[in-house]
C-alpha positions as semicolon CSV with decimal commas, in nm:
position;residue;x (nm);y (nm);z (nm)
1;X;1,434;0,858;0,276
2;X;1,330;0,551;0,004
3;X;1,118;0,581;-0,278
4;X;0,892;0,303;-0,386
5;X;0,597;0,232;-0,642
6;X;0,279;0,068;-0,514
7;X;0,032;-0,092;-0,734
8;X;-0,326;-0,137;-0,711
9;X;-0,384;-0,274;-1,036
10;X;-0,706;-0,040;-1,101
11;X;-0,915;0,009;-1,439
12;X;-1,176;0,180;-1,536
13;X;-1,317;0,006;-1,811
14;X;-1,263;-0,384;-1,683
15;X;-1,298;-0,599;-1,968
16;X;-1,090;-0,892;-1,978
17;X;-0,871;-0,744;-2,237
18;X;-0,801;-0,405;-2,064
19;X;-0,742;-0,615;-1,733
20;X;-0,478;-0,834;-1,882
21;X;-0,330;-0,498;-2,034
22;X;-0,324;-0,308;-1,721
23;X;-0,154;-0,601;-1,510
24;X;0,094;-0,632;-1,813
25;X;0,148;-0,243;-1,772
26;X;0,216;-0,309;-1,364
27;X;0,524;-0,492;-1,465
28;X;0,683;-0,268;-1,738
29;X;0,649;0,018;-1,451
30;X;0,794;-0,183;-1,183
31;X;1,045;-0,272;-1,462
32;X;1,150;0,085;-1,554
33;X;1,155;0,174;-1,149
34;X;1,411;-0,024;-1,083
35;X;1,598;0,163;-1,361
36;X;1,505;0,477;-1,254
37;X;1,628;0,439;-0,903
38;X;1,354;0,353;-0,700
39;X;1,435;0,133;-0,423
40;X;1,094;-0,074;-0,401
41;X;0,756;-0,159;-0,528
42;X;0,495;-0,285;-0,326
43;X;0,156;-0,456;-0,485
44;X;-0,203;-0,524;-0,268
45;X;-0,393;-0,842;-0,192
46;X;-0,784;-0,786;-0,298
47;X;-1,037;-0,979;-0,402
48;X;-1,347;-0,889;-0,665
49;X;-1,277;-0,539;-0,560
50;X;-1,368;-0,463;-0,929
51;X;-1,247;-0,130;-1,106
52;X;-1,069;-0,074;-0,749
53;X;-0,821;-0,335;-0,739
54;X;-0,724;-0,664;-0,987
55;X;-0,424;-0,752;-0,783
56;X;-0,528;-1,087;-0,680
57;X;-0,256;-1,265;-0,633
58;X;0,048;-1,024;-0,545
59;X;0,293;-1,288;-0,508
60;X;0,277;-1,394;-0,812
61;X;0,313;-1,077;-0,983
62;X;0,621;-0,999;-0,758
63;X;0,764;-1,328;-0,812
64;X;0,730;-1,219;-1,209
65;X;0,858;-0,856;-1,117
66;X;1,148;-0,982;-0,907
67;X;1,258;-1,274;-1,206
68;X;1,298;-0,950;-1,410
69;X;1,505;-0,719;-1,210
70;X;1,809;-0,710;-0,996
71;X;1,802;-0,481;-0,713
72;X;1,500;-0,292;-0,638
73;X;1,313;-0,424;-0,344
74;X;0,994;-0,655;-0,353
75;X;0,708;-0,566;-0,099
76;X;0,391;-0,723;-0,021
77;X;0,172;-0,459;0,015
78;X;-0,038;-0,592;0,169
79;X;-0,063;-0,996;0,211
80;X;-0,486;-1,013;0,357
81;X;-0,362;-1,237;0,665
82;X;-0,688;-1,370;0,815
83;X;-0,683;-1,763;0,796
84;X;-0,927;-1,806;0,514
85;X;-0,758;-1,580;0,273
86;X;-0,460;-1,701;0,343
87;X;-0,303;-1,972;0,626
88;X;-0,008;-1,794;0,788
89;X;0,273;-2,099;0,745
90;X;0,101;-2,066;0,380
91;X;0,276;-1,743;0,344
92;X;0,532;-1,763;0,538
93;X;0,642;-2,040;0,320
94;X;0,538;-1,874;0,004
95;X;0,754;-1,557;0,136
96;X;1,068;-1,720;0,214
97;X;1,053;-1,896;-0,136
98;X;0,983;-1,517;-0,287
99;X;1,280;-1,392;-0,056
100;X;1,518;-1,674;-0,158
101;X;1,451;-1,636;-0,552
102;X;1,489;-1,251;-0,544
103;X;1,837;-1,278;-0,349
104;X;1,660;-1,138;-0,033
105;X;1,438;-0,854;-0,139
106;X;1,119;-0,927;-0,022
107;X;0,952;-0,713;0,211
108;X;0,606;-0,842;0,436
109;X;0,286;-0,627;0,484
110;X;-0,008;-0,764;0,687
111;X;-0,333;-0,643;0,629
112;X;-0,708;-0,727;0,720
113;X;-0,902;-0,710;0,353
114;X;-1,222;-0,681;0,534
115;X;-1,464;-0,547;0,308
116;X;-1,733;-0,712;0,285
117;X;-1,757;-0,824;-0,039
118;X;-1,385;-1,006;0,012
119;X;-1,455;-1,154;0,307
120;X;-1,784;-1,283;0,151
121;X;-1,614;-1,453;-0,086
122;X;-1,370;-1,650;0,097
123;X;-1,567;-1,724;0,450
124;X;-1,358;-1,474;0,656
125;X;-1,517;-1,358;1,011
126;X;-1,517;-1,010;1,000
127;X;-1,542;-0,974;1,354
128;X;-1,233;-1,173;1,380
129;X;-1,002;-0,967;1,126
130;X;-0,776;-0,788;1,351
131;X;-0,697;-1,079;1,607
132;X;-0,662;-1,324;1,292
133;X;-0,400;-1,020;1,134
134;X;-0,193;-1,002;1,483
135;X;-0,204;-1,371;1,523
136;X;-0,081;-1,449;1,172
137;X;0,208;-1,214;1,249
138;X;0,334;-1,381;1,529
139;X;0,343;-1,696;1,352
140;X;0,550;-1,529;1,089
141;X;0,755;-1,418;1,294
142;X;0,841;-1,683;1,506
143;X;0,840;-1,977;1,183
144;X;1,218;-1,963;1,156
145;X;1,368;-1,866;1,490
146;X;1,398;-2,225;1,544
147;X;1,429;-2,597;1,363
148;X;1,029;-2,629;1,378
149;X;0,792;-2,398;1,430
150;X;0,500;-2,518;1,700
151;X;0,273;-2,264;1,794
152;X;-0,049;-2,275;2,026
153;X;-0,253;-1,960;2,044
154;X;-0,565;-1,792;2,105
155;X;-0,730;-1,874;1,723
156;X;-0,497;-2,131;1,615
157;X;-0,310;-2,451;1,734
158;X;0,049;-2,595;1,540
159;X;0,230;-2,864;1,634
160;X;0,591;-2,920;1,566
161;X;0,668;-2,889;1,213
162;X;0,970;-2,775;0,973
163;X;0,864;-2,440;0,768
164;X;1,068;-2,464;0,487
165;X;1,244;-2,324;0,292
166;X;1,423;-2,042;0,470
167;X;1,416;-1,693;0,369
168;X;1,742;-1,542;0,272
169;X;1,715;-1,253;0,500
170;X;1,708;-1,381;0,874
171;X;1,510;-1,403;1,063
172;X;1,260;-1,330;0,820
173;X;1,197;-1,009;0,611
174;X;1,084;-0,727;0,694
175;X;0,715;-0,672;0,871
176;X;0,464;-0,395;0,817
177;X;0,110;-0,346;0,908
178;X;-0,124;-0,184;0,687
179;X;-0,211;0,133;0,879
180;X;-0,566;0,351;0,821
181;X;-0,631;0,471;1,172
182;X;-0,452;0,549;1,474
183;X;-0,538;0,229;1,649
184;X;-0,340;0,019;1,382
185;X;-0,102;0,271;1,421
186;X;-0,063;0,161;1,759
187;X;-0,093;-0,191;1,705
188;X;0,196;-0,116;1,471
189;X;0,426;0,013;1,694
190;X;0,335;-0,174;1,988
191;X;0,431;-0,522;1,781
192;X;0,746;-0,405;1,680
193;X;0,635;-0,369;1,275
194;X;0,691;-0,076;1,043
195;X;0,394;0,090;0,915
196;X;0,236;0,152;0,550
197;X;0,046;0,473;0,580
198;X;-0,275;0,588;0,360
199;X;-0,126;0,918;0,270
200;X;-0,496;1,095;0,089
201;X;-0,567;1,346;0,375
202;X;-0,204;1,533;0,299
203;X;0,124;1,629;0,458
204;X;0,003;1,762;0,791
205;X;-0,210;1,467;0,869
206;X;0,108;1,216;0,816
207;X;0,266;1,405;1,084
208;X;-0,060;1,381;1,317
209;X;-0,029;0,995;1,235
210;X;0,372;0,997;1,265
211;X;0,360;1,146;1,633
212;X;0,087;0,890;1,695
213;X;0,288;0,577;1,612
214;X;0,618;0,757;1,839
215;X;0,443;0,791;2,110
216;X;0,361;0,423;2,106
217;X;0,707;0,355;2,020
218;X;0,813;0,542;2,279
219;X;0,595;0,374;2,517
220;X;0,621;0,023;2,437
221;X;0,835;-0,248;2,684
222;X;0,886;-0,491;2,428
223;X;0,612;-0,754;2,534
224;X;0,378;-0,751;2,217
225;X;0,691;-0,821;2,010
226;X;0,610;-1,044;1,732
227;X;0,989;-1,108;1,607
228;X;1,327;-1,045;1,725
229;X;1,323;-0,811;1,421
230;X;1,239;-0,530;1,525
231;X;1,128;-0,287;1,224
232;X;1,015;0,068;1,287
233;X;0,991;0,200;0,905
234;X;0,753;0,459;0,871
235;X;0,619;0,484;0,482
236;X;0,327;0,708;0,322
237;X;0,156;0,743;0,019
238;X;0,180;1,017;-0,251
239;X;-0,052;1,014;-0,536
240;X;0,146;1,192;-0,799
241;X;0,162;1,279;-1,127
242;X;0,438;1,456;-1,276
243;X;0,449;1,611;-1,636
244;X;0,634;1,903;-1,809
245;X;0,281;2,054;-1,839
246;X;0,175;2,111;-1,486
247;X;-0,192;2,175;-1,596
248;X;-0,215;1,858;-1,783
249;X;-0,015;1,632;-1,488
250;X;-0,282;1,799;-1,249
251;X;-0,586;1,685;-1,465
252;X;-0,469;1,373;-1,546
253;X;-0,396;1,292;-1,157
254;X;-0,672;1,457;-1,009
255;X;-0,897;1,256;-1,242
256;X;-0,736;0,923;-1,111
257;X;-0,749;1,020;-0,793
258;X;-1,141;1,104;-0,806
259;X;-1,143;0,744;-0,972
260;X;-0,943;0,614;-0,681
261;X;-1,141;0,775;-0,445
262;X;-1,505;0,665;-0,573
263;X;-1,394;0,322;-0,606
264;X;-1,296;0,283;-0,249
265;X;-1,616;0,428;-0,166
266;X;-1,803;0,174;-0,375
267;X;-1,720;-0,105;-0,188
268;X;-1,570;0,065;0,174
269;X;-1,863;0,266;0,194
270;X;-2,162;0,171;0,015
271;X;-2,127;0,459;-0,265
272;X;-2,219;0,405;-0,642
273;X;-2,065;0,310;-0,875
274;X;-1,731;0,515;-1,015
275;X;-1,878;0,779;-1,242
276;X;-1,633;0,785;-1,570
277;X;-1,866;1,006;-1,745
278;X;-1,592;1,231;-1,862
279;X;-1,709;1,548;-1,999
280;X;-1,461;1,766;-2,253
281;X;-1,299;2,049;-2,090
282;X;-1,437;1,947;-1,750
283;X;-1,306;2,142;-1,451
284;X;-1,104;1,790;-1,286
285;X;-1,065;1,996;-0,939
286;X;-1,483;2,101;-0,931
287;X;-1,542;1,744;-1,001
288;X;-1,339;1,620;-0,723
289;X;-1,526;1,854;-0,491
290;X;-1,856;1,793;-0,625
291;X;-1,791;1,370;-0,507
292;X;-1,675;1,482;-0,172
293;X;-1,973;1,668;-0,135
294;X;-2,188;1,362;-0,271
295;X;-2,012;1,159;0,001
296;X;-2,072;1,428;0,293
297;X;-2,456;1,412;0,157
298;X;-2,465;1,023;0,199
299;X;-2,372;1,026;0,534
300;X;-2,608;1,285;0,675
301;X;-2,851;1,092;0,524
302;X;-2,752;0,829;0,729
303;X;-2,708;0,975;1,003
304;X;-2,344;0,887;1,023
305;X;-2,058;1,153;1,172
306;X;-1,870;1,340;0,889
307;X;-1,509;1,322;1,024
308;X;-1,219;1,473;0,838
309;X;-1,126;1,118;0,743
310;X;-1,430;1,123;0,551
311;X;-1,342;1,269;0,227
312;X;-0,983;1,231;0,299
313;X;-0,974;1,049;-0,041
314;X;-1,074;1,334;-0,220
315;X;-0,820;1,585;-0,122
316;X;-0,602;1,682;-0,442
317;X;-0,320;1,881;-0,263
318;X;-0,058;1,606;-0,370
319;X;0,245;1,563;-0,617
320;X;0,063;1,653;-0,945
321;X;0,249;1,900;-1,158
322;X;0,592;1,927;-1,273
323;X;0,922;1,765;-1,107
324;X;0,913;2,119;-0,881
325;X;0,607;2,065;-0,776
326;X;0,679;1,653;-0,645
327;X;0,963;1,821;-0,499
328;X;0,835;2,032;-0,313
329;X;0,585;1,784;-0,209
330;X;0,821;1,514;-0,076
331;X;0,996;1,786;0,127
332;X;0,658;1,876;0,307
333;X;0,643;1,465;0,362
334;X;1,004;1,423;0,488
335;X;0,915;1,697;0,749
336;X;0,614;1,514;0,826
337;X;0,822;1,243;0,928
338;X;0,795;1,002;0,633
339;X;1,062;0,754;0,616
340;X;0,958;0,655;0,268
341;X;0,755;0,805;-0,022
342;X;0,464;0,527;-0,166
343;X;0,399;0,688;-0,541
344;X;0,013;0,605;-0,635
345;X;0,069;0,636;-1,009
346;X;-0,126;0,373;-1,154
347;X;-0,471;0,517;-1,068
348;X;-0,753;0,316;-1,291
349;X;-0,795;0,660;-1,564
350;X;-0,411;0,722;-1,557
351;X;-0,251;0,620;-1,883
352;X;0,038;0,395;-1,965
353;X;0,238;0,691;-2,137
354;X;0,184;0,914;-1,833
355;X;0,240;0,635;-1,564
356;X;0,605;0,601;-1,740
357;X;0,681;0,953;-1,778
358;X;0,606;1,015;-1,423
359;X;0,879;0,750;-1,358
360;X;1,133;0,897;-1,531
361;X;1,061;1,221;-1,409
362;X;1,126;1,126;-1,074
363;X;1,413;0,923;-1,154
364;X;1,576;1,213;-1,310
365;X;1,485;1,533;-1,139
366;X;1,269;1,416;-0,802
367;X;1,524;1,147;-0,636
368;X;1,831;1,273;-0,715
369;X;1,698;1,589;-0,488
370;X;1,694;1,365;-0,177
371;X;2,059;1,195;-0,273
372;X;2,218;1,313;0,099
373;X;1,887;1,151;0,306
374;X;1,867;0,767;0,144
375;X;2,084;0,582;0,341
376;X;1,983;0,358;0,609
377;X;1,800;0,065;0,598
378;X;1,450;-0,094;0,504
């Protein structure tokens, strides 16, 4: 079992000033996770995804991150791989110089960032996402298996040429695939890659989604391989919040995660905008329900299946509460089959004080729990 951090880089209130605040606030809690024992942080590729995400450019935040600590592990989570946001010997180079620098801590996530509003921006073929993603991958994973890389495939043609430097883990680092649905799951498994699990829907859809990517494991010959490297780590996400007052910890996370949740919807789903209209005393939980509802509502209208991935995003059973409570949390995601534990702390309402308290409260009471199950690698 490993615990990591991911960050999203989220805000409510986006002025220039908060947004340079909140990034600045990213690093002091990757900072203090090292400290606290957490083994990695991962941060996300987006693009104009405002109030959702203003992590831009992740590897330069984990290049500051990793300058600034010594052991915990550095994960791209995700890098968007189609060839307009990024050319794959672009970061494969850009990874082995992050992996070199950090003394070999860099971990690799693929991922498609195929909103529309990101792919807009940069030119990307949306109908070309997935192939570009497993494409990219195979480049990656093949750029240092031998002096020069020369690859000829279905979307892209490279001829003979040095991709320097070298990582300092070998082959490469790690590989995961950003996984939403049970397809990528598949994918996933099938190319040999761990996977980096939306977590929203609760324990006893992990294990749905665990027995999922098995079976393709288990089914697999080996012959959509990207790497040598084979990497079957299976991590999930945990919103959490964790307080001495349980009440509080569960209003301040539930609000996030209703933030969280709208935002997505904004620009995954055509919603409005995120709705920060806080009212004193509100009931947090009521007003989670009442934008689930608003999003069943929207798709009728539409005409559009409700599934129970559907309002996934607004389902608060997670780690909000006291140290008990994440405990008891994490124990219903180890038997769910979760390899790691993603915290989602820094949600765009959460603040500073009660991003770094959750931190050190499971440093000190919610890791130390799970001392006889952290061995093993990735």
């Amino acid at each position: 079992m490993k615990f990591s951090v991911i960050f999203e880089a989220q805000l409510a209130d986006p002025t220039a000033e908060r947004e340079h605040q909140v990034i600045r606030d990213c690093v002091e809690q990757a900072v203090l996770a090292e400290a606290v024992g957490f083994d990695r942080v991962w941060a996300v590729e987006h693009h104009s995804l405002k109030w959702y995400a203003h992590m831009s450019a992740p590897e330069i935040f984990l290049t500051w991150v990793a300058a600034r600590t010594n052991t915990i592990r550095i994960g791209h989570g995700v890098v968007c791989m189609p060839f307009n946001f990024n050319h794959p010997v672009r970061v494969a180079e850009r990874a082995a110089m992050l992996d070199l620098l950090s003394g070999g801590r860099l971990d690799l996530g693929a991922g498609r960032g195929g909103t529309a509003q990101e792919t807009s921006l940069c030119g990307v073929d949306r109908e070309r996402t997935t192939a570009e993603v497993e494409e990219a991958l195979r480049i990656i994973g093949k750029a240092w298996q031998e002096e020069e890389l020369e690859y000829h495939g279905e979307l892209i043609d490279i001829d003979p040429h040095p991709i320097l430097p070298r990582p300092a883990q070998r082959p490469h680092p790690p590989l995961f695939l950003a996984c939403s649905r049970d397809e990528t799951l598949v994918q996933a498994a099938e190319l040999g890659i761990g996977a980096l699990v939306m977590g929203f829907a609760g324990p006893e859809s992990i294990a749905r989604l665990r027995s999922v990517y098995d079976a393709a494991r288990a089914a697999r010959d080996g012959a959509r391989f990207v790497s040598t490297a084979v990497n079957d780590h299976f991590s999930v996400l945990c919103p959490t919040i964790v307080l001495d007052d349980r009440e509080e910890a569960r209003r301040i996370g539930i609000r996030g995660q209703r933030f969280f949740a709208q935002s997505i919807g904004h620009w995954y789903g055509g919603a409005g905008i995120p709705d920060e209209a806080v009212v004193p005393g509100a009931d947090e939980a009521a007003r989670m329900r009442a934008a689930a509802e608003q999003v069943v509502a929207r798709l009728h209208e539409q005409d559009i299946p409700v599934r129970p991935t559907s309002t996934a995003t607004f389902n608060a059973d997670h780690a909000y509460g006291t140290a008990d409570d994440a405990i008891a949390y994490v124990e219903r995601l180890a038997a769910a089959g979760a390899d790691e534990v993603m915290c989602l702390i820094q949600m765009g309402t959460v603040e500073q004080a009660a991003c770094l308290e959750t931190l050190r409260q499971w440093g000190e009471k919610v890791i130390p729990r799970f001392a006889d199950r952290r061995g093993g690698a990735a």
